[in-house]
N, C-alpha and C positions, 0 to 999 in steps of 0.2 A: 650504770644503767638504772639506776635509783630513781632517777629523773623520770620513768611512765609514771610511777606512784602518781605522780601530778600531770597526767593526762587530758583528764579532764577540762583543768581550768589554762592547757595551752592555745597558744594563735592557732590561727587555722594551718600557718606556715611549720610551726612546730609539729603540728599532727602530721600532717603531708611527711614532715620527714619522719616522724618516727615510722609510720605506715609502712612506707616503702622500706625503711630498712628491717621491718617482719618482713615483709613482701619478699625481699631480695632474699631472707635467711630462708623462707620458705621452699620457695617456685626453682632458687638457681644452686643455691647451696645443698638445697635437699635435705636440711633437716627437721624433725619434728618438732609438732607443736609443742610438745613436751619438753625437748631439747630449748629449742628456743623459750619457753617460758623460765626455765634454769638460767638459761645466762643475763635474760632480761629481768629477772627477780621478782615475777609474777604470776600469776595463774595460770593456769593449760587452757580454762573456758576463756580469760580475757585475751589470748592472744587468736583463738578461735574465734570470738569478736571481730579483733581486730582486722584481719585476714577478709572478714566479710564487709567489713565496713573500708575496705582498699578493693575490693570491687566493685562494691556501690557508688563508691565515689570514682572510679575510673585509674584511679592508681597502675588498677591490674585489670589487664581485659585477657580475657579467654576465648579462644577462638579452636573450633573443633572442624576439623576435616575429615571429610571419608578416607579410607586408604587408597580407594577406588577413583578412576576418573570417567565419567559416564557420559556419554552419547544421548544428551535428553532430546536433540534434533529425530535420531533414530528414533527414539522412545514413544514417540510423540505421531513420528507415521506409522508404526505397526499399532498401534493403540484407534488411530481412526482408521487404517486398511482392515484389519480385521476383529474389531469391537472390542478389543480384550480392555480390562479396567484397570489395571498395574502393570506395569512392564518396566526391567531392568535390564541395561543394554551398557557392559563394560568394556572400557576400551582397556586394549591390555598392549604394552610393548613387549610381553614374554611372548615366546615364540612356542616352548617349551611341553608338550602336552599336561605333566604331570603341575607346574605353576599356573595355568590358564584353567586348569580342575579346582586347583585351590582359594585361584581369585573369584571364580564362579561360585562356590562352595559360600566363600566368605559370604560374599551379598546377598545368597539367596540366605543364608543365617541372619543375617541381620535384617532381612523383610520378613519373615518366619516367625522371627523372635516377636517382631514389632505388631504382629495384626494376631497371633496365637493368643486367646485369652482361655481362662479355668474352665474346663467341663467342653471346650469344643471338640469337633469330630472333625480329623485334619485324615485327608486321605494321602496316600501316600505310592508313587511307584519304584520301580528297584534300579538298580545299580551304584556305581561306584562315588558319583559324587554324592550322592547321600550321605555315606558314611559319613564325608568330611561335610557334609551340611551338619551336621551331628555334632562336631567336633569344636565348631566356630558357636555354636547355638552355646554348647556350656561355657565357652570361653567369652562369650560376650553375657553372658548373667553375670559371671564373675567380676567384670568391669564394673556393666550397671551398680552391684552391692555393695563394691567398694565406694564408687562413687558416691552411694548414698551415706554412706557411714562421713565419707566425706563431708558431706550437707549437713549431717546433724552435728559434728560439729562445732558447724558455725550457727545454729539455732538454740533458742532459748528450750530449754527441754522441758521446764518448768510452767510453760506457758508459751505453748504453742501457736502461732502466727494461722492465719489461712491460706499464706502462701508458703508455710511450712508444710501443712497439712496436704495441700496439692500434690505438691512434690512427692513426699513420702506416697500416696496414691496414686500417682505413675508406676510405681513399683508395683504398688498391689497388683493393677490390674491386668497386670502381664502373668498373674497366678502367683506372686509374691506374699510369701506372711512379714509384717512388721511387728516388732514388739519394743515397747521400751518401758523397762524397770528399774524404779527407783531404791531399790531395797525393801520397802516394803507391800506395793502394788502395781500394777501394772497402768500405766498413765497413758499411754498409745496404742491401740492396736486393731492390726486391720485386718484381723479374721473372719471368718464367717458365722462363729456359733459361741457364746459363754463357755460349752463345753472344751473347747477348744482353746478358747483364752485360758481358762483354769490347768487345764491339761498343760501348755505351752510354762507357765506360771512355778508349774510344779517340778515337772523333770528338765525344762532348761533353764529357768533361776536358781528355785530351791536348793535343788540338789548337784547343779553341777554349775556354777557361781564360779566357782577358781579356774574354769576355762574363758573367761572373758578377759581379755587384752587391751592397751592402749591402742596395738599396733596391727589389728587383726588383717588377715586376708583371706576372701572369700575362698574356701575349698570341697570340694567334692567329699561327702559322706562317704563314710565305711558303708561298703554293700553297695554303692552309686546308687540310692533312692533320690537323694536332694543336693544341692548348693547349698552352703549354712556356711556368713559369717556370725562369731562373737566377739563385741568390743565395748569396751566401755568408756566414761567422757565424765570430765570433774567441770561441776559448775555449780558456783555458790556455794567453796562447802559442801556439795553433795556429790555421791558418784552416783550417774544412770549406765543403765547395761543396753545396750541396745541388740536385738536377734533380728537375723535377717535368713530368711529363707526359702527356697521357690525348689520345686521339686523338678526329675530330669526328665526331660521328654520320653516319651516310648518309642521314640525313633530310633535310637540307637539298639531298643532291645529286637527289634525287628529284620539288624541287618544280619545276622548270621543266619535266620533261615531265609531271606531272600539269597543272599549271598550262594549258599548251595543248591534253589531252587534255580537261578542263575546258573550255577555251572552244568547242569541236566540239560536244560532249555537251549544253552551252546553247545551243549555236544549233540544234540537232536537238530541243530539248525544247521553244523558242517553239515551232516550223515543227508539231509535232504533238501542243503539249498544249492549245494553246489551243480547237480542235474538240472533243478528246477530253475536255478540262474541260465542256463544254457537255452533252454528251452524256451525261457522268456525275453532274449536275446533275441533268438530268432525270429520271435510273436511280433517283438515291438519296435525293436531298429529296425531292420528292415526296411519296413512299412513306412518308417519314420524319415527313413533317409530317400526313398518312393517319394514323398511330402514335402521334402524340400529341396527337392531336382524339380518337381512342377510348380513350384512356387517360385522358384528362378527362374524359371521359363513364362511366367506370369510378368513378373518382374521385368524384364526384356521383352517385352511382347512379340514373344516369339510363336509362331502356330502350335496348337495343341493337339494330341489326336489322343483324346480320352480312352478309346478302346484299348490302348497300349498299358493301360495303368491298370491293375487288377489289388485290390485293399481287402483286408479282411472285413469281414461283418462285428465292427466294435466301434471305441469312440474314434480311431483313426478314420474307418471306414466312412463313418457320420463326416470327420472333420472334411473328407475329399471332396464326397457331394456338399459340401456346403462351398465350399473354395471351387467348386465346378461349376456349380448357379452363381456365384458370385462373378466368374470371370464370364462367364454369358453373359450375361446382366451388363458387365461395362461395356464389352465389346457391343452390346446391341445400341447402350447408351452412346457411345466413342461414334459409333456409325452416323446413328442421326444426329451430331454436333456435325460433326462434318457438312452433312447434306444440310443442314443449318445455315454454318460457314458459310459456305457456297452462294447461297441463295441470296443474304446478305450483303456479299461482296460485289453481287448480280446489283442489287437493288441501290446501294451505295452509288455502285459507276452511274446506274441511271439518275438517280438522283441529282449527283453534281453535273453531268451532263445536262438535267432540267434546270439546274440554279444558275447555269453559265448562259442558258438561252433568255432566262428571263431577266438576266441581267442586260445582254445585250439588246431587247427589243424594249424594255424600260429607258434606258436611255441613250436609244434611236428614237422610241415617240418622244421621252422629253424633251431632247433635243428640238424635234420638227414643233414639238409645242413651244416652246421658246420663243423659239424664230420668228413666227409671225406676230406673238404677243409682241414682239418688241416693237414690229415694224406698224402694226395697229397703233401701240402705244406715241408712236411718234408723229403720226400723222394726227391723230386726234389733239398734238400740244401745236403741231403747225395750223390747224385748224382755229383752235381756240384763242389762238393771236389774233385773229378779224374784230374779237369782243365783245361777238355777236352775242348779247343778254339774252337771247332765245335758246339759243345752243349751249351756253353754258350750261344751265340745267343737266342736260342731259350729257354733256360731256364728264361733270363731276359724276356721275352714276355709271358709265360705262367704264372710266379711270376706277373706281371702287372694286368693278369687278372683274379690271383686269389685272388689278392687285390682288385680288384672292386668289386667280386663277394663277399668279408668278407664284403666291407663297405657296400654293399644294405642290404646284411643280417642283416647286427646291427641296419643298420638305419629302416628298415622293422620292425624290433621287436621292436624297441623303440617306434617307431610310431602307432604301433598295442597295447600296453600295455601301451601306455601314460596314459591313465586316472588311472590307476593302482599305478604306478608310481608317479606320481605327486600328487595324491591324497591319498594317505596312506604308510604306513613307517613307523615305528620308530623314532625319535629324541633323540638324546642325545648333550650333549656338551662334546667335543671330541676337541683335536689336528688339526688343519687346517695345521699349519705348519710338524705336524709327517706326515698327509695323502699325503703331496706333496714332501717332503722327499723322502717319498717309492716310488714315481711315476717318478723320475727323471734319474735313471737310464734306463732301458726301452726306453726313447723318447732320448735319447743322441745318443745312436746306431741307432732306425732309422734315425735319422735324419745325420748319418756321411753315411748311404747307400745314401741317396741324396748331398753325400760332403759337405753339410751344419754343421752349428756350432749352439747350441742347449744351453743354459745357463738360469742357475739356479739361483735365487738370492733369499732367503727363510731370513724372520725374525722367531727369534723363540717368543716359551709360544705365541702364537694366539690361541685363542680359539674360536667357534661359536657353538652353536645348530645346531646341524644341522643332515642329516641323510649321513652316509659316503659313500653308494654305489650312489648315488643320485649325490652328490658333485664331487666325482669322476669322474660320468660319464660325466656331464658342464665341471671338468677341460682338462680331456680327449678331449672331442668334441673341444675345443678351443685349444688345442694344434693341434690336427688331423686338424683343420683347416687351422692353420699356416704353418703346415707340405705341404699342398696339395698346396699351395702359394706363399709360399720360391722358390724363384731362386736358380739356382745351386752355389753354396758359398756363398749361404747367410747364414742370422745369425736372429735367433729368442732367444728370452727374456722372461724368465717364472719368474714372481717377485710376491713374497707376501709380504706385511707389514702393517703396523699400520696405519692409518690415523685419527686422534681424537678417538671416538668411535668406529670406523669402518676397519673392516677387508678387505685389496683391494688385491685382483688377478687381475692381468694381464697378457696377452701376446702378444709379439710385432714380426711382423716380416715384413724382408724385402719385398717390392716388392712395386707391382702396387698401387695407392690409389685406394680408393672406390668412386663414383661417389656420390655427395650430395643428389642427390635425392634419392637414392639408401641405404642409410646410413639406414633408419627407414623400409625398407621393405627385408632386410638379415636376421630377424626375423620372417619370414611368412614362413610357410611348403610349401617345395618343390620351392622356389624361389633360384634361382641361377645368380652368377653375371659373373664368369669368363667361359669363352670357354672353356678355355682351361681344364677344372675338371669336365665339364658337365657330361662326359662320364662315371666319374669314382664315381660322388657325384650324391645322389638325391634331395640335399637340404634338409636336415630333422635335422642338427647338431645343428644350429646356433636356432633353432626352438627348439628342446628339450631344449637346454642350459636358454632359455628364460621363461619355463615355469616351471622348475628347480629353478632357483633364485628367482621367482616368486612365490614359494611354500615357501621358504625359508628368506620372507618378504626379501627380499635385489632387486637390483636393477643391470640392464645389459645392453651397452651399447659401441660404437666404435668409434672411433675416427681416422682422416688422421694426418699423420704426413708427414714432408718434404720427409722421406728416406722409410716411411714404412706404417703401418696400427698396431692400438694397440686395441685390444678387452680386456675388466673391465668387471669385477664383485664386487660388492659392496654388504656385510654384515653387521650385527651389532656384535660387540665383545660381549663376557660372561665374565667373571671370570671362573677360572678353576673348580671349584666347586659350 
């Protein structure tokens, strides 16, 4: 083991191993640094180095657990249920009274220890786990001192670090004295007053020097005033002595007179709780079980007859009349819901009784209006075959508004029988392409009485689910739309085809665009964009078409183009079968 002498100038792989096998002779084998510095043929401080320079570097990691397993979920609602600022909450698998004292004991020691600093005023109540609070408090100083002696160590003693210094002042502040002596003065210390250093200086180096050890362990003074390790540590050539000491609570000197004022206070609490347990028995069960017979009967809304129930004059008494207004109070409310109800379900029947009438006498008059439009409408085109240039005139002006007067009528009953409509039907999967087929002839001719140019562009075998008077009447309204918008020569575009999945209608025609803002509200009843169709539209096309495709799980929508305006409908395909 000759080979650390040349430490220094090894690889990094060399260090690694020497490290770990201090490391291992340490931590698993258990022996001291002393011991190991013997076999390895080197100094006590360099293997104290070492040891710190194998947790610096990760060699050896340490990791510290409570003995305790704690309920911080619990910790966490009693802390905001009722304001408190600390809370310890153990979870314990002993079942045992006297281990469930001790694990309690423990933790409150170790929060005790942790927040107690020099010169505070710790109030204090009586019983039994005190004691053993008492007991865990000195046993855990004695860890901490060790552990410090531990620490110093592996520090330079010669010249102290700031993160030495820290450290050793955790101690202090928990009412700890530090001292570290070199043989000749005192190089550390974390007293309070010069006197006190000198004092410290005198009767624990000077004169009693041959009680400091390599191997020290922190123990309780003669008399139990204080905790006091002494131990000392070779580095460079030199020995320092290191004193550590913290004095012992006055908690433990206070249990033997609670202790006996405790057993007085039990024997005065048989002698007069055992009558007065009886008596209050009877005050407050009672009453209490009264309270929750009418609470079940609350509960089940079952009749009450208050006069039956007789409570003392206390907080019970308070809690009855309040549970007594309170069940008035819903009963009075529960009444008038009722008589509510009622009134509603009155008004409701009338209602749809009114919506079934104004549906049937809307289209009985559109009907009777229909009819003779149409038969006007026919007589004025067999009239107009004579070519009489007088009558034309006027013929084009009466046709004009017996077109306005068919489109309110369609759009009046569509509007009137919407819910109808869009909400019931038939479905089938049917030909999208055969239904728009048949509809192209028809709109070619109106649309050449506007000198307009009207084209079809159909893929075939498309198929949808769908209900075909319904679909019809969306593609309809989207052509009449274009029709009413088309400039004179212009030219509109009726296209069906495929797109992935999806079955697309369109129709495009020339004119004006649509204003952007304007785009998303052409689908609201009775909104209108152009002047110039005001007259002759109520707005109600673009509005069924929308809740049409909308029935039909598909989707509707328009779009500006440079030369025109293009309204989509968008389906899902089927297969033919």
């Amino acid at each position: 083991m000759e080979d650390i002498k040349k430490y220094e100038n090894m690889t990094v792989q060399e260090k690694w191993s020497i490290l770990a096998t201090v490391a291992n002779l340490y931590y698993n084998s258990e022996m001291t640094q002393n011991e190991i510095a013997d076999r390895m043929y080197t100094s006590r401080s360099k293997i104290s180095r070492m040891l710190k320079e194998a947790r610096e570097l990760g060699i050896v990691e340490i990791s510290i657990k409570e003995p305790w397993e704690r309920d911080l979920n619990l910790e966490k609602e009693i802390q905001q249920t009722y304001g408190v600022k600390t809370v310890r909450v153990v979870s314990s698998r002993d079942t045992g009274k006297e281990q469930i004292t001790s694990r309690l004991s423990e933790v409150s020691a170790y929060y005790l220890d942790s927040v107690v600093k020099e010169k505070m005023v710790v109030g204090i109540s009586w019983g039994n786990t005190l004691y053993h609070i008492v007991k865990y408090i000195d046993a855990n100083n004695k860890k901490i001192m060790n552990s410090v002696f531990e620490d110093a160590q592996g520090m330079d003693l010669s010249s102290l670090t700031k993160s030495d210094r820290k450290r050793l002042k955790e101690f202090s502040d928990k009412g700890g004295v530090i001292a570290i002596y070199d043989g000749e003065k005192i190089t550390y210390f974390s007293g309070d007053t010069p006197e006190r250093k000198k004092n410290i200086k005198r009767r624990k180096f000077d004169e009693k020097i041959y009680e400091y050890t390599y191997t020290p362990k922190a123990n309780v003074s003669e008399g139990r005033k204080a905790i006091r390790l002494k131990g000392k540590i070779d580095q460079n050539v030199k020995t320092y002595y290191l004193y550590c000491s913290v004095k012992l609570r006055t908690l433990e000197n206070s249990i033997g007179l609670i202790s006996r004022f405790m057993l007085v206070e039990m024997i005065i609490i048989l002698i007069l709780g055992i009558p007065f347990s009886f008596y209050m028995a009877q005050r407050t069960v009672k009453p209490i079980e009264k309270l929750g017979k009418l609470a079940k009967k609350m509960e089940n809304n079952e009749p009450i007859n208050f006069e039956e129930y007789d409570f003392p004059n206390n907080e019970i008494g308070n809690l009855a009349e309040q549970l007594k207004s309170m069940y008035l109070k819903i009963s009075s409310n529960l009444n008038e819901l009722n008589n509510y109800n009622y009134l509603l379900k009155t008004q409701n029947k009338e209602l749809i009784e009114f919506d079934e009438r104004r549906k049937k006498f809307i289209g009985a008059a559109t009907h009777e209006l229909k009819t003779p439009l149409a038969i006007i409408s026919t007589q004025l085109e067999m009239m107009n075959m004579d070519n009489d240039e007088a009558m034309s005139e006027y013929y084009e002006s009466i046709m004009k508004e017996i077109q306005k007067m068919s489109n309110l009528i369609r759009e009046m009953l569509n509007s009137s029988f919407e819910g109808d409509i869009i909400l019931s039907g038939p479905m089938k999967v049917d030909s999208l392409s055969e239904l728009l087929d048949g509809m192209k002839d028809k709109y070619i001719g109106l649309f050449w009485s506007k000198k307009a140019n009207c084209r079809f562009d159909i893929e075939d075998n498309i198929y949808i689910n769908m209900n075909n008077e319904q679909i019809e009447q969306a593609i309809n309204n989207y052509i009449i739309n274009a029709y009413e918008h088309i400039p004179e020569k212009g030219t509109a575009v009726v296209t069906l085809k495929s797109v992935d999945d999806k079955a697309v209608i369109s129709v495009f025609n020339n004119g004006h665009n649509i204003k952007e803002e304007e785009l998303s509200k052409i689908w609201e009843g009775f909104y209108q964009t152009d002047e110039r169709v005001k007259e002759s539209n109520v707005g109600l096309g673009l509005y069924i078409v929308r809740n049409i495709v909308k029935n039909h799980n598909g989707v509707c929508y328009a779009k500006n183009h440079h030369n025109g305006v293009e309204f989509v409908m968008e389906f899902n395909r089927t297969d033919k079968y």
